[in-house]
Every structure is written in C-alpha cells, then in structure tokens.
N, C-alpha and C positions, 0 to 999 in steps of 0.2 A: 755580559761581562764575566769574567772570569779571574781568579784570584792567583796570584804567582808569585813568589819569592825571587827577589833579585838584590845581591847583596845584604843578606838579611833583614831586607824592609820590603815588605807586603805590599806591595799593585793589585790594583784594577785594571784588568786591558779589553780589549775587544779583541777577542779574539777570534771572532768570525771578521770583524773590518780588517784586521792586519792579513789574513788568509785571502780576502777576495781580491786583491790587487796582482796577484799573479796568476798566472794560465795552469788550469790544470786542468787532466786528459781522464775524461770521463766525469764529472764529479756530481754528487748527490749530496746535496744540502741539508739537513736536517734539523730540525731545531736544538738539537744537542751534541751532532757530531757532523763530520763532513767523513765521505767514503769517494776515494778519487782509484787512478792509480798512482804507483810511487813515484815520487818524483824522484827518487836515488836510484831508478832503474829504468833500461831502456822496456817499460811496463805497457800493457795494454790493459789491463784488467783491471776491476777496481778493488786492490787488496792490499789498499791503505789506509788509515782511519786518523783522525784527530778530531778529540773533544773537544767541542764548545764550554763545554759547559760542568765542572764534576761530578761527576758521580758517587761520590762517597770513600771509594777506593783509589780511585785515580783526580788528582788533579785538573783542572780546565788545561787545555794546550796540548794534556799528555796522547803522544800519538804512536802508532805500531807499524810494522811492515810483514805481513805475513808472509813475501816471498825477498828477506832481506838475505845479501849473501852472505854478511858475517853479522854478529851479535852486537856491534859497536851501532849499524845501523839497522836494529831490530827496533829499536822504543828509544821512546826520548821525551824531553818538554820542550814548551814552547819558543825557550832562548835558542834551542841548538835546532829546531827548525828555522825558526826564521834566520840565524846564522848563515843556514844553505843557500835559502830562497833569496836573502839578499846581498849573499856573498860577500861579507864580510866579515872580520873575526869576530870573535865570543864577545871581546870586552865592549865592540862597539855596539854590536845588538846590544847588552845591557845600559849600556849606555841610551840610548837611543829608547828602550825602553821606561827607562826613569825618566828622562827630558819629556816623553811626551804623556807619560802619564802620574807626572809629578803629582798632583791635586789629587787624592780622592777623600770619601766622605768615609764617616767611621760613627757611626751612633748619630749619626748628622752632624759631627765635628768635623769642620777640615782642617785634614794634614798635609801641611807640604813635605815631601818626601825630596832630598835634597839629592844627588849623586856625588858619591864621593869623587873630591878634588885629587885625588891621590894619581897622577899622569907619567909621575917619572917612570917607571915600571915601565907603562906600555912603548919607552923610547930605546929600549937596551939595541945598540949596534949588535948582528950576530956573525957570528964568525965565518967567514968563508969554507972551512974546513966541512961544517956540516951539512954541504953539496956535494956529491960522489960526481964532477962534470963528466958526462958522455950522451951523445943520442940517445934518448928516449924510443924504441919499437915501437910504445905505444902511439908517442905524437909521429911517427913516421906511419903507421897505419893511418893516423889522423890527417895525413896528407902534409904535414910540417918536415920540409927539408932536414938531412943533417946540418950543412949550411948553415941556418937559420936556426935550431937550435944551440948552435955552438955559437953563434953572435950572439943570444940572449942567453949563454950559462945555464943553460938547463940540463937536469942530470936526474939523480935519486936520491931520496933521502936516506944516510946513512942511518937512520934510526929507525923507521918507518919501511923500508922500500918504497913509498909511492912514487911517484914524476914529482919532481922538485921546482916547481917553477919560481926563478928568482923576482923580486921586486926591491929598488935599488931607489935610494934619495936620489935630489938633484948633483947630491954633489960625490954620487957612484958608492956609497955606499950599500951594504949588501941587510935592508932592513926589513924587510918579512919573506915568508917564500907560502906558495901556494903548491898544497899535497895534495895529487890529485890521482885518486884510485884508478886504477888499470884497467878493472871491473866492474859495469854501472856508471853512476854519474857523483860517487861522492867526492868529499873535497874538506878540507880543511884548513888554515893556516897556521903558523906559529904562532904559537902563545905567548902574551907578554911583549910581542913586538910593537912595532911602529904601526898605529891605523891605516887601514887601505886609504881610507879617507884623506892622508896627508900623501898620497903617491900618486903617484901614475907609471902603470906598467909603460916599460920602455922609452921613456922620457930621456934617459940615460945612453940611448943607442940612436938617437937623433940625427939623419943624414941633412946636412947644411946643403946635400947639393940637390933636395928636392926641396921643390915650391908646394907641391900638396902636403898633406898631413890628413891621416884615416884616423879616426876615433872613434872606437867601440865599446862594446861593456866586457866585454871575457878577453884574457890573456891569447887564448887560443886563435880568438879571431881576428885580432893583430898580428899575432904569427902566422895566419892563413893569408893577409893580405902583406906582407912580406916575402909568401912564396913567391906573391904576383908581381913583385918588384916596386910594392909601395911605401912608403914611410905609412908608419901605423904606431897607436898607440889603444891604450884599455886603460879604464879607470876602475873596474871591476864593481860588487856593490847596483844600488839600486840610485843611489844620490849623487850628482854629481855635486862637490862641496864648492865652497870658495879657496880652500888649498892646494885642491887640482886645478880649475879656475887660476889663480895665481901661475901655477907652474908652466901651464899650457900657454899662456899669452906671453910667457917669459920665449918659448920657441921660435926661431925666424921662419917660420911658414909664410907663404902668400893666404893662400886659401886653404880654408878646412874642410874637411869633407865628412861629415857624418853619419855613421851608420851604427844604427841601432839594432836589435833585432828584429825579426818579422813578425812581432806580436805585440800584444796590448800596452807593456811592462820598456819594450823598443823604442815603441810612439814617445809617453814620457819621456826617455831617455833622450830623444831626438831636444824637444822641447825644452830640457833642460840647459843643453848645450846651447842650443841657439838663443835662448834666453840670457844666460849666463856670458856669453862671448860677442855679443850685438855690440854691431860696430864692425864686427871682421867679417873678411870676404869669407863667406861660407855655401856651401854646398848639399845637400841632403842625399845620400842613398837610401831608394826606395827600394823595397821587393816587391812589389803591386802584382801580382795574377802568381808570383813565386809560390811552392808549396816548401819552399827551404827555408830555415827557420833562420838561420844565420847564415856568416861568410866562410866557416867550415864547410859546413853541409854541404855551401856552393859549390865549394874548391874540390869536395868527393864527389858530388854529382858531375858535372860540368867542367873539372877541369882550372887552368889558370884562364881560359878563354872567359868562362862564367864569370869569374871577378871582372876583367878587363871589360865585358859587357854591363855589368853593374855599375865600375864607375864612370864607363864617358853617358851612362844613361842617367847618371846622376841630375837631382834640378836645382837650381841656384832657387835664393830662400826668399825673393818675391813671390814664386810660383806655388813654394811648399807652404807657405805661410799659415792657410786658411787651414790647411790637413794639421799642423801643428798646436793652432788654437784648438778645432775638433778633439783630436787627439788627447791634448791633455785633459778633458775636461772627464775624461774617465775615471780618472783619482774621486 
C-alpha cells in the first residue's frame, strides 16, 4: 500500500493491484518498484519505473520516463498515470480513486474518506471555437480518411496543437475533446469537462441506415472501423458505466458487434458489454492467432479487407460465452 493525496485527503491504495490489470511490455516486478518499458512511447526497453512503494524522497505511485520526449511526460504520480492507462480524465481517476479506497485505517481508527459532492464543474458545455476543424496528417498516417475525419470534426487544438478529438452529448453538444500527441502515445483531455464516463464517442454520428453497430474502447478504432464502411462507436476509459449503457440501448441497431482489443484489458471490455446489454442480439470480434493489437493496427497492416475479415468472422455470444466467463475472471 501506498499513500497519496487526492483532493487534500490522504489514501491508501494498492498500488501494485491497480498497475497489474494492464499489459505491459517487458516488466520486472519488484518489491518496491516496477521497471517496464513506457507505456507513452512506441518503447522496447525497460526505461520506465514506478514506485510501489516510497522511499523517503519520492512518494509511492511516483514514476519516470527516461527516454520521455518532453518534460510534461518525464515523471509524475500515481493520478496521472493511471489517467492514461485508463483513459479517462484527471477528475474521474480521482474520483475513482476515493470511491474505491474510501476506508482506511489511521492509528487503527477508521476514516471514512468522503469525495467531494461538488459535479457542477465537471459539466461546463465547451465552445466549439476551441477546435481549429481540418484533417489531421497524423490520423491520415493512422490510416483514418479525410472523409471520416470531417464527419467526426476532428482538427487541432488551438491551445495545445495536439489532434483534437471531439466528444459530443446525446443531444450534439460539443462536451470534452481527446489531445492526442503526434509523437508517442500520450493523451490527455479537457479539464473540468463532462466525464468520459457519461459519453460515448460517436453516438452523435449514428447511421439509421445500418443494422450493425461496432463498439470499442479508443476513438481511433471507431474511426478505423468507419474507414471500413461500419457504424462504430468507443466508449474510451477502462469501464464500461451504466450512462454509456443507457445511451447505447437508446440506439436503433439490430445487432451489436463488439470489439475489444487483442489483450488482457480487451477480454474485460468484451465482458463488460455483453454483460451490461444481455438481452441484445450481439456478436463478438475475436483477434485469436492475430498479433495486431487493435482495429487500427489491422487497418495499417491488412488494409480495409483485414476489418471486413474480422467482422463476417465475427461469433454470435452462445459460442463466445465460455471465453468471456474465462476471460473476465483475470481481474
């Protein structure tokens, strides 16, 4: 356990259990640190660290990147790592953080540790203006249409330069956007917006005159499966809530067709949905013998053919059932 400040009231977390639920490349466990490579970089080496545990000068959580490109992602704590790994903004990792480790012990006292009620904040409408709209180079290197960018209003951020990806309520409002570095794999969102948690990417660009429906976890791989000519949506994040849930069954789809990513962190996700939506005609995409990690990766390896192969090879959720009980049981 490890101790961390969150909204000026002191946690206990685990901070090797919230680290081992995602996939990391290379990693060395230790009893007081974990040494992987980075996860903000396309990294092969292990020349990334985060404490278990503190050491006197650094905090538990606090982690480095010795081959970081800029200084923003050189070190950090525990909030704004897992920020990344779970793809969500700052307020909700803290969030998330107090809810689950509300309880701890204090001299052998327990203190409940409350989260502030204070939500209005995180709902502010943001203005359209602070989207520069035009194709993105980078997401057209990523294999994402002009096309398809200009149907989902993605552009740059006037303040930031990154890739601007919008995220929009049900009712086409323009309420968080996803910043997503050129270089590496970071990412950020707006601050103070609306939780990932209450959206879902592309909800808002919903074609009535398809019967399927793709859901994913990254924005990206929604717009990869739009190159292909599908209705797709991303719910970004690690959890799939009951106000995407809500949103999602508000959709006229026939069948849903879900695709996770091809890793540990996928599985869950899969699990989640089909948990959460039982009752609907659904469908599971596998990557089984694939070494591609997602519907990106697919679409630059393989082409639009690749996707079109994934989804007629798709399997209706009698068949996936047992792999999705297996699967989740990894949490």
């Amino acid at each position: 356990m490890g101790a961390i400040t969150v909204h000026g009231q002191s946690i206990d977390i685990d901070i090797r259990e919230e680290l081992e639920v995602f996939d990391w490349t290379r990693p060395k466990w230790m009893y007081d640190k974990l040494i992987a490579a980075s996860p903000f970089r396309y990294d092969r080496s292990p020349s990334f660290f985060v404490l278990l545990e503190g050491n006197g000068d650094y905090p538990a959580g606090s982690w480095g990147d010795s081959g970081a490109y800029d200084n923003e992602w050189k070190s950090g704590g525990i909030v704004k790592l897992l920020t990344f790994l779970r793809n969500e903004t700052y307020e909700e990792t803290q969030e998330y953080l107090l809810s689950k480790y509300s309880e701890s012990s204090n001299n052998g006292d327990l203190v409940l540790i409350l989260p502030r009620l204070q939500r209005d904040a995180f709902k502010r409408v943001l203005h359209r203006d602070i989207i520069e709209r035009q194709p993105s180079p980078y997401l057209t290197k990523r294999g994402i249409s002009e096309e398809v960018q200009v149907e989902a209003n993605v552009g740059k951020s006037r303040h930031y330069g990154f890739v601007a990806i919008p995220w929009h309520s049900s009712d086409g409002k323009l309420s968080n956007i996803k910043y997503r570095a050129t270089r590496g794999k970071t990412f950020f969102y707006e601050r103070n917006a609306r939780p990932i948690r209450e959206l879902v990417f592309g909800a808002d660009l919903y074609n009535r005159s398809y019967d399927d429906l793709i859901i994913c976890e990254a924005e990206i791989d929604a717009l990869s499966w739009r190159v292909a000519g599908y209705n797709a949506i991303a719910i970004g994040g690690v959890s799939f809530t009951q106000q995407q849930t809500d949103i999602i069954r508000r959709l006229p789809f026939k069948r849903l067709m879900v695709a996770g990513d091809n890793d540990k962190a996928g599985a869950r996700f899969n699990a989640q949905v089909v948990q959460a939506l039982v009752g609907r005609d659904i469908s599971v995409i596998q990557w089984r013998g694939s070494v591609y990690k997602d519907a990106n990766e697919v679409l630059l390896a393989k082409g639009i053919g690749g996707l079109i192969e994934a989804f007629e090879n798709a399997y209706d959720l009698p068949t996936i059932i047992p792999r999705i009980r297996t699967d989740q049981s990894i949490r």
